[in-house]
C-alpha positions in Angstrom: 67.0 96.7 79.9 65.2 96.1 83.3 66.9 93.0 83.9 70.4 94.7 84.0 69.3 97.3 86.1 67.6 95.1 88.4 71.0 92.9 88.8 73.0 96.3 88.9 70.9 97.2 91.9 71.1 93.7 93.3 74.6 93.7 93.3 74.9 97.5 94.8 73.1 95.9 97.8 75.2 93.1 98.7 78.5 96.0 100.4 75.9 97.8 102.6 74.5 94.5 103.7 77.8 93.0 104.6 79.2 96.6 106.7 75.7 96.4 108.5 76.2 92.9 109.5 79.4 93.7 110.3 78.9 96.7 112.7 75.8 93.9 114.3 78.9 91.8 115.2 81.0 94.6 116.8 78.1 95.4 118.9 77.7 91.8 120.1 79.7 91.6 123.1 79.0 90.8 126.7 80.8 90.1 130.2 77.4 88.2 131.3 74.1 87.3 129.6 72.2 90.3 131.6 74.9 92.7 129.1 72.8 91.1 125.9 69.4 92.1 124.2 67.7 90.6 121.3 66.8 93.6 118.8 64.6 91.1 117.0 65.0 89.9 113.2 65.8 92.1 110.3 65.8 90.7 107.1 68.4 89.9 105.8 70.3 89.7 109.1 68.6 86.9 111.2 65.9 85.8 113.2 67.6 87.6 116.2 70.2 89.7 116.5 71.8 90.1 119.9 73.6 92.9 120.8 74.9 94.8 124.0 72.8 96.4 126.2 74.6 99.9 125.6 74.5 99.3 122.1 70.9 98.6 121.5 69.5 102.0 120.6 72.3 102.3 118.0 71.5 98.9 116.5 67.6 100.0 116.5 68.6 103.2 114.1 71.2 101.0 112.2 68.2 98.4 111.0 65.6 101.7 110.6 67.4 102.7 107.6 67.7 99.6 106.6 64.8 98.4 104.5 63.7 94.4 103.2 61.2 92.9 102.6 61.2 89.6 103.6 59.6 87.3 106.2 60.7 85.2 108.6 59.2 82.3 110.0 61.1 82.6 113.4 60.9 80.1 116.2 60.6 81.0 119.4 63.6 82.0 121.1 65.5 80.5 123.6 67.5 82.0 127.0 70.1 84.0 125.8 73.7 83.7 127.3 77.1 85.2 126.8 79.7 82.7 126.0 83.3 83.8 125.0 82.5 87.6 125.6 79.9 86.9 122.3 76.0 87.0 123.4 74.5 84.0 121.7 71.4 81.9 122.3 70.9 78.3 123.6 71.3 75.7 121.2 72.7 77.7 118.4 
């Protein structure tokens, strides 16, 4: 029936999301905010994902091949900063 094949898929999804967002995080590191860049939102990772610098073009191809739709109503963001070697954003 469409409905199993439709959760089947739904559930074959959920691995590649989670090694994605975990090679994001292992790109996210910084010795001062200049290091970071915001590679912009990518459903379903975020409003902004922050990255290194050096790491940016990789990051860019990593979300290519990724494909969602989904929107985001995103506020604007804010200065971002490197705190604990992690680039993060004010206020978050």
């Amino acid at each position: 029936s469409p409905m199993i094949l439709l959760f089947s898929w739904l559930l074959a999804c959920g691995p590649r999301e989670a090694r994605i967002e975990a090679k994001l995080d292992d790109m996210n590191y910084c010795e001062e905010a200049a290091d970071c860049v915001d590679v912009g939102g990518e459903c379903p990772f975020g409003c902004y994902i922050l990255v290194n610098q050096a790491e940016e073009a990789k990051a860019d191809a990593l979300l290519g091949r990724h494909v969602e739709t989904c929107m985001y109503d995103c506020v604007a963001p804010t200065e971002i900063l490197c705190e604990a070697g992690r680039c993060t954003m004010e206020g978050w």
